[in-house]
C-alpha positions, 0 to 999 in steps of 0.5 A: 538586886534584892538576892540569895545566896546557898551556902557552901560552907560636906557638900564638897565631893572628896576622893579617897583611895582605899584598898586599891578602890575609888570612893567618891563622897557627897554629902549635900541632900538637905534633910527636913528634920532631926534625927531621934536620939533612939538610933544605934551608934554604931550602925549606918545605912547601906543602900546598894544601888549600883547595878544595870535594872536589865530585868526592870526594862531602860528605866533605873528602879532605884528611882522606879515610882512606887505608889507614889515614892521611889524605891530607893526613899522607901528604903532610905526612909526605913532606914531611917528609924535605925540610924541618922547616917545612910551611904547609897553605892551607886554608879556616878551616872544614878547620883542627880536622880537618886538626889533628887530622890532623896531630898529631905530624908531625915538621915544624912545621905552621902554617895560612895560611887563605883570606881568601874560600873556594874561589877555586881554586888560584892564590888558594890558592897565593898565600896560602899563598906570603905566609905563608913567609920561606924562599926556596923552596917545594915546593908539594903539592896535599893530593890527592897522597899519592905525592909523591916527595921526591926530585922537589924535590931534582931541581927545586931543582937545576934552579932553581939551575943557570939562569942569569937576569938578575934580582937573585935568582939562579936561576929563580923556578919549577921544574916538571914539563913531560910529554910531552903538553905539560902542566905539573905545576903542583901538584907544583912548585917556586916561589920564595916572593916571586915567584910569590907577587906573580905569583899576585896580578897573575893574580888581579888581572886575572880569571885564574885558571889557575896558567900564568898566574901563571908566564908572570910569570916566569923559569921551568924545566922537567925533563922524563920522562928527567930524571925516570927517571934520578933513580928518579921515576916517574909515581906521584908525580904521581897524584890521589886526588880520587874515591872510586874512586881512594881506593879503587884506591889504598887496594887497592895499599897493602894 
């Protein structure tokens, strides 16, 4: 799920509807302890969790054992030290073993299910979008369990500098752009309402590529030296989508 893309220019489960999609939130993961008064206020987890694991085999790597600790608690765990609310997208057949998961993470967790399965990432980002109110979101595909917290501090700064001519002030999305051209678009930083209503205009015309959604937007990017100087390096960004990556991964953590 981890992706780019190339550029081309409280326990109660409660149903809303919201531009035309069904979110489902469940708030009832216990967490061990409270969270520190040193995270964003307006920035929430997103963890993308919804599609089929086709190149992972019949197991859902979202809960894959990685060294120990499923994916997904590795993401949510770093996450963690940014904020004390994280959503999962996922689809409503992956909540009881994602649960299971995640009990006991220090953040909050809540659930935004798909209203229909596997229709790829943007559908799964624009879900997941409608289910927060803060004004940012990190977004993480559950597929990235080296996310490095310090990226979205990078980003968030970065979105707030940007001069822009809209009512909100700052970028609407801030996002990895790599040396080849390619756009981290799984790993990213987007304003909630924004990218949320641009993720549905994509959709709404058969496009399904997450550049799509962003082209809608005043957007910003930092670049590999950026990076470098904040001590990001390219593990961050790593994909455990196969058995054999688990596996690669599994071997440098032991």
């Amino acid at each position: 799920m981890g992706q780019t893309e190339t550029p081309i220019r409280t326990a109660t489960p409660t149903e809303a509807n919201t531009r035309g999609s069904s979110i489902i939130l469940i708030s009832a993961v216990p967490r061990a302890r409270a969270v520190s008064s040193t995270h964003t206020p307006s920035l929430v987890g997103l963890v993308i969790a919804g599609g089929y694991s086709t190149r992972f085999g019949e197991a859902d790597k979202a809960v894959a054992d990685l060294a120990g600790t499923p994916m997904i608690r590795r993401v949510v765990d770093r996450l963690a030290l940014l904020t004390d609310s994280v959503v999962v997208n996922c689809r409503e057949d992956q909540h009881e073993a994602i649960r299971g998961a995640l009990e006991g993470c220090t953040p909050e967790i809540r659930f935004a299910f798909d209203p229909v399965d596997d229709q790829g990432p943007v559908a799964g980002i624009r879900t997941g979008l409608e289910a927060l109110e803060r004004e940012y979101a990190a977004v993480v595909a559950c597929d990235m369990p080296f996310v490095d917290p310090a990226l979205f501090e990078v980003l968030l700064e970065r979105a707030r500098e940007h001069d822009t001519s809209a009512d909100a002030a700052g970028a609407d999305a801030a996002l990895v752009k790599l040396e080849d051209g390619w756009y981290q678009t799984t790993q990213a930083l987007y304003r909630t309402d924004a990218m949320a209503h641009a993720c549905g205009d994509a959709l709404a015309v058969d496009d399904g590529r997450i550049l799509s959604a962003l082209e809608r937007l005043e957007y910003v990017t930092v670049n590999g030296d950026t990076l470098e100087r904040a001590g990001i390096d390219e593990t961050s960004f790593e994909s455990i989508d196969t058995r054999e990556a688990l596996e690669a991964a599994a071997d440098r953590l032991e």
